[in-house]
Backbone as CSV, one residue per row, in Angstrom:
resi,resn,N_x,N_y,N_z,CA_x,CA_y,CA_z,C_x,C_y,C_z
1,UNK,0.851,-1.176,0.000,0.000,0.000,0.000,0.896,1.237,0.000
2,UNK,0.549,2.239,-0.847,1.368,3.408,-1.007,0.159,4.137,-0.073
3,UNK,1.168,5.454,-0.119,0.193,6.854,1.016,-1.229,7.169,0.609
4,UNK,-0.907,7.169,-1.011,-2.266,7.711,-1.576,-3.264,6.512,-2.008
5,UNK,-3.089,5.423,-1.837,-3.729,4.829,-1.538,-4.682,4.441,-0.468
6,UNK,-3.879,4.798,0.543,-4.346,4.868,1.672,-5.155,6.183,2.352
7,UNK,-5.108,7.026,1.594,-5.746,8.766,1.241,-7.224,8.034,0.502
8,UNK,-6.866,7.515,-0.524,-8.016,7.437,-1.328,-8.896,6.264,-0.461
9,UNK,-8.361,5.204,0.156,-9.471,4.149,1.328,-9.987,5.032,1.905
10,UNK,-9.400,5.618,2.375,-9.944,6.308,4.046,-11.685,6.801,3.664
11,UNK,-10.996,7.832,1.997,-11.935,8.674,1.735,-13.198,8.117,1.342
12,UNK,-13.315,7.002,0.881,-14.316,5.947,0.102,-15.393,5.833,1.755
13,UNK,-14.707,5.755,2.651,-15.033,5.392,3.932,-16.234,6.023,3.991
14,UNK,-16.530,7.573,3.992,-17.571,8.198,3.611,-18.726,7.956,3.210
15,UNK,-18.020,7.396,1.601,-19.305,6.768,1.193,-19.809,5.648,1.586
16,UNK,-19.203,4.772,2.347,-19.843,3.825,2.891,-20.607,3.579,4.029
17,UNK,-19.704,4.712,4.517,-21.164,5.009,6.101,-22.313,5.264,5.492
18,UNK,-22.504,6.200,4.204,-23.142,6.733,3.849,-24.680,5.868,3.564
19,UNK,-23.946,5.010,2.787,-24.984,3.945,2.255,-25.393,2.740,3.235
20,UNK,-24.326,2.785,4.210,-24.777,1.909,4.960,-26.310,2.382,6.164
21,UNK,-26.022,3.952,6.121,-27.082,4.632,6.664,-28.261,5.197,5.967
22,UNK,-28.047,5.196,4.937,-29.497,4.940,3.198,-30.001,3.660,3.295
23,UNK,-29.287,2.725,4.062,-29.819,1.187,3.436,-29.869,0.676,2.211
24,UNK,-28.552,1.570,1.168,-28.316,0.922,0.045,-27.122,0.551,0.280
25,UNK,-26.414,0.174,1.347,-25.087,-0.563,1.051,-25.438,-2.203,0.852
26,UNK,-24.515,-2.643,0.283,-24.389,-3.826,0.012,-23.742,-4.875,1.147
27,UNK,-22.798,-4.004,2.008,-21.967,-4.184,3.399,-22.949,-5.007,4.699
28,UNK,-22.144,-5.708,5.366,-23.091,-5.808,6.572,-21.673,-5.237,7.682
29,UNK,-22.141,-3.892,7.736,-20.805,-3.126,8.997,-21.741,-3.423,10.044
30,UNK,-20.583,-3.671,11.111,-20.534,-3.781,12.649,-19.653,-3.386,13.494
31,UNK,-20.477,-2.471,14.827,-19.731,-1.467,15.134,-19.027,-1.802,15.882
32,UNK,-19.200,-3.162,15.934,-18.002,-3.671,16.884,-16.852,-4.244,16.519
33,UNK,-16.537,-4.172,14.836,-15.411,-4.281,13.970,-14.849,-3.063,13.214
34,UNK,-15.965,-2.139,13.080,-15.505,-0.791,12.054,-14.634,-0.007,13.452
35,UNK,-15.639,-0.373,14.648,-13.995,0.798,15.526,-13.004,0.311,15.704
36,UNK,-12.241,-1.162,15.414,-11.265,-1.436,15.906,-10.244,-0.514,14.432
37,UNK,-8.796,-0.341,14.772,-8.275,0.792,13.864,-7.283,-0.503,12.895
38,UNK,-7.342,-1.543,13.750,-6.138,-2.620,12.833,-7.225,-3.677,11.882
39,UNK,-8.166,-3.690,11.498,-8.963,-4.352,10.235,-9.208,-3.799,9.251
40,UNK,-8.847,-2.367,8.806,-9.005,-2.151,7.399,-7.628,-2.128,6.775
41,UNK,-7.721,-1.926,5.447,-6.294,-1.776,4.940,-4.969,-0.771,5.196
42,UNK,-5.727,-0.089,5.638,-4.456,1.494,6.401,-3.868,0.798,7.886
43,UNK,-5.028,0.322,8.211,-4.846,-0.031,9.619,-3.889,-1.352,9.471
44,UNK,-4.224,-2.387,8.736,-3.276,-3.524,8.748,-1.464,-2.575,8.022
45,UNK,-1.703,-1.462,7.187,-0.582,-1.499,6.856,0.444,-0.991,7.998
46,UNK,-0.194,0.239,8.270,0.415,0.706,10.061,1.210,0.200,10.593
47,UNK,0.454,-1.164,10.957,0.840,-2.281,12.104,1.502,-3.450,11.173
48,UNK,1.693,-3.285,10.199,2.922,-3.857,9.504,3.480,-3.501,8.801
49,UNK,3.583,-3.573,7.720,4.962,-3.045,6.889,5.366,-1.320,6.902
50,UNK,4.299,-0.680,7.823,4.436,1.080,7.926,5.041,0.635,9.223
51,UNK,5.439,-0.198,10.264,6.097,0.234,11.470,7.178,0.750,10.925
52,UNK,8.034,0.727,9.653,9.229,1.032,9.601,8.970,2.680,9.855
53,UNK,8.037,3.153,9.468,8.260,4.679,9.932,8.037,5.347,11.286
54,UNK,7.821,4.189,12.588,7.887,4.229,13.591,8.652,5.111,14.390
55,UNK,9.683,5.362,13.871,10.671,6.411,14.614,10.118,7.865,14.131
56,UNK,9.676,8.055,12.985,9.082,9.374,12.513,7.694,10.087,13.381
57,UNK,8.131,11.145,13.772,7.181,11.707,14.715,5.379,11.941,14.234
58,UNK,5.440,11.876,13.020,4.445,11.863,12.455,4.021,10.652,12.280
59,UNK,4.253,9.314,12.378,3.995,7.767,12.390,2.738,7.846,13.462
60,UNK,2.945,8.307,14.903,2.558,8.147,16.344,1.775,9.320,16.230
61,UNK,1.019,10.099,15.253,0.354,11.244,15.072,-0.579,10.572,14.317
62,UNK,-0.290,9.880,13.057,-1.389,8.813,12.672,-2.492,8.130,12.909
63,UNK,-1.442,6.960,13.986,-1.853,5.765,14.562,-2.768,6.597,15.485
64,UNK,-2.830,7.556,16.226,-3.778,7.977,16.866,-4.849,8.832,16.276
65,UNK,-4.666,9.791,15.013,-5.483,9.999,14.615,-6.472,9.048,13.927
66,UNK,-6.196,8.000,13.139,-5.873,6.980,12.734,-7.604,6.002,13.641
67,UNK,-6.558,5.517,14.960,-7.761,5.106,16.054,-8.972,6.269,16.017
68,UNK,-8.857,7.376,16.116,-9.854,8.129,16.641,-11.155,7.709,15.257
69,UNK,-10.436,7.983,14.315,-11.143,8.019,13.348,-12.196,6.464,13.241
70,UNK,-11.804,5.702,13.392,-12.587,4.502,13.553,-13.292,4.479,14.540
71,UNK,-13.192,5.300,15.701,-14.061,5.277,17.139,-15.106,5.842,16.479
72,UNK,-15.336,7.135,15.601,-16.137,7.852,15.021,-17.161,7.171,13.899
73,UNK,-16.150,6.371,13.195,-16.758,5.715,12.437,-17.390,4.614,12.697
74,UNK,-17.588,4.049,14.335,-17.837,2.931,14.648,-19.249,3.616,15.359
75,UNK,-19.106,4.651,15.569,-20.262,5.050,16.351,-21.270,5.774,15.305
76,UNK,-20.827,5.807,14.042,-21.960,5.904,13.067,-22.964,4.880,12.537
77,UNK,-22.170,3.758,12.919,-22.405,2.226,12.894,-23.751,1.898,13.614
78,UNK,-23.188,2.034,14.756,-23.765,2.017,16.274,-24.847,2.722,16.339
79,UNK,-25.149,3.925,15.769,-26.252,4.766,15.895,-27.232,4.291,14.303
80,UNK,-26.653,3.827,13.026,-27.788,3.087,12.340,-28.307,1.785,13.456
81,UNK,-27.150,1.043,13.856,-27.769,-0.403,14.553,-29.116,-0.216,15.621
82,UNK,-28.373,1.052,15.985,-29.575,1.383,17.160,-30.550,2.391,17.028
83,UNK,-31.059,2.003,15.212,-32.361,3.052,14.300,-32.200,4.209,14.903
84,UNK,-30.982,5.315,14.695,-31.104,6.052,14.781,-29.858,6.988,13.668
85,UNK,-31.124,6.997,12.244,-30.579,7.221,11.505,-30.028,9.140,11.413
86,UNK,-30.938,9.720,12.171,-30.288,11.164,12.122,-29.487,11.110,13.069
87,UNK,-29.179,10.675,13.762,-28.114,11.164,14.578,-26.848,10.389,13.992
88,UNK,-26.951,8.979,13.107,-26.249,8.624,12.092,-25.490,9.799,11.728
89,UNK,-26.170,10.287,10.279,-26.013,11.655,9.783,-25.150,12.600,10.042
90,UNK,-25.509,13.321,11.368,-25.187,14.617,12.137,-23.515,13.613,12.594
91,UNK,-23.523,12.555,12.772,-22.447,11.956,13.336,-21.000,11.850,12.082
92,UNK,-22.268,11.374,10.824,-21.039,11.363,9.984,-20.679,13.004,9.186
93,UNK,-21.656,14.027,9.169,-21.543,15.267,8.976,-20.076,15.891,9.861
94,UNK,-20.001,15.514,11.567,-19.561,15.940,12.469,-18.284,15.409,12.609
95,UNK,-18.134,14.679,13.961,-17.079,13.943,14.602,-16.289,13.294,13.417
96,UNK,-17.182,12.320,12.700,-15.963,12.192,11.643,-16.018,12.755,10.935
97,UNK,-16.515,13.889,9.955,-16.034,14.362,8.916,-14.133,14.851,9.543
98,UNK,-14.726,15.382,10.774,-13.880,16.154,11.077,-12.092,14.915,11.653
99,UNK,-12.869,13.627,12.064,-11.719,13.050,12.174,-11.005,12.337,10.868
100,UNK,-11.651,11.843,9.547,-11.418,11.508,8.119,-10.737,12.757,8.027
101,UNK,-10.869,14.243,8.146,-10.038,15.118,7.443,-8.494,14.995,8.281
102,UNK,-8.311,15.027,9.532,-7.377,14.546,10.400,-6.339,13.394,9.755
103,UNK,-7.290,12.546,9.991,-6.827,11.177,9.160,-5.932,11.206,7.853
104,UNK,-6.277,11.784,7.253,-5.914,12.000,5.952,-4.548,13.247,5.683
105,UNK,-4.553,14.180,6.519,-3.854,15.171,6.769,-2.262,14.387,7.832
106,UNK,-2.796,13.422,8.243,-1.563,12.907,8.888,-1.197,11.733,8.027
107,UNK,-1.967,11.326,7.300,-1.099,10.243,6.276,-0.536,11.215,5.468
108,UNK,-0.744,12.515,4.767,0.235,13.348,4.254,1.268,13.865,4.486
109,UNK,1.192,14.342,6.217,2.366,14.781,6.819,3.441,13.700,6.959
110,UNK,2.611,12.135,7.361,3.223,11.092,7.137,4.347,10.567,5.878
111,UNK,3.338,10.660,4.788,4.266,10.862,3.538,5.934,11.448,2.671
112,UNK,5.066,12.963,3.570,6.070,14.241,3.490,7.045,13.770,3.798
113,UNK,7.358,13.753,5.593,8.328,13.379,6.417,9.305,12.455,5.737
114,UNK,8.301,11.018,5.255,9.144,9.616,4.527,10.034,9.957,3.267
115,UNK,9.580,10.718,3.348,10.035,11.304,1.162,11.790,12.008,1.708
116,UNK,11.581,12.948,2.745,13.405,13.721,3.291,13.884,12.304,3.738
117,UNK,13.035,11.095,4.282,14.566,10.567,5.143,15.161,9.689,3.796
């Protein structure tokens, strides 16, 4: 997995809350797998073949933005499971829009950093 690959997952992410809260996804998400941060593909890369950037201060800026972002996204989950599709919404409008932009802003800084050493 390259950076922008991992830019472009994150972002798809969106649309999948999305539909999963339309009831046109095709997905069966559970919020007790979408918050963990090591089962999607960013997350497995992280925790493997990205530890090498472990020493980079921006690695440990990630991994936590990284987690947050799946807590957010798990609780968009959580609020379709528990028919409560506007607060769905307002959730994925909110907390995560705002943690996906995070997310994404530290896999760049991430990038940056890797590119000087």
């Amino acid at each position: 997995m390259n950076f922008d690959d991992a830019i472009a997952a994150h972002i798809k992410w969106k649309v999948r809350l999305s539909q999963f809260i339309d009831g046109t996804s095709t997905e069966k998400l559970q919020s007790a797998a979408v918050c963990k941060d090591n089962l999607c593909d960013l997350g497995k890369w992280i925790y493997g073949e990205g530890v090498k950037y472990k020493p980079l201060p921006h690695y440990q800026d990630l991994v936590k933005k990284h987690a947050n972002f799946h807590v957010c996204a798990g609780d968009v989950v959580k609020k379709v499971e528990g028919n409560d599709k506007t607060g769905a919404k307002a959730a994925l409008g909110g907390a995560f829009a705002n943690a996906s932009k995070e997310t994404v802003t530290a896999i760049m800084d991430l990038k940056k950093e890797a590119a000087k050493g």
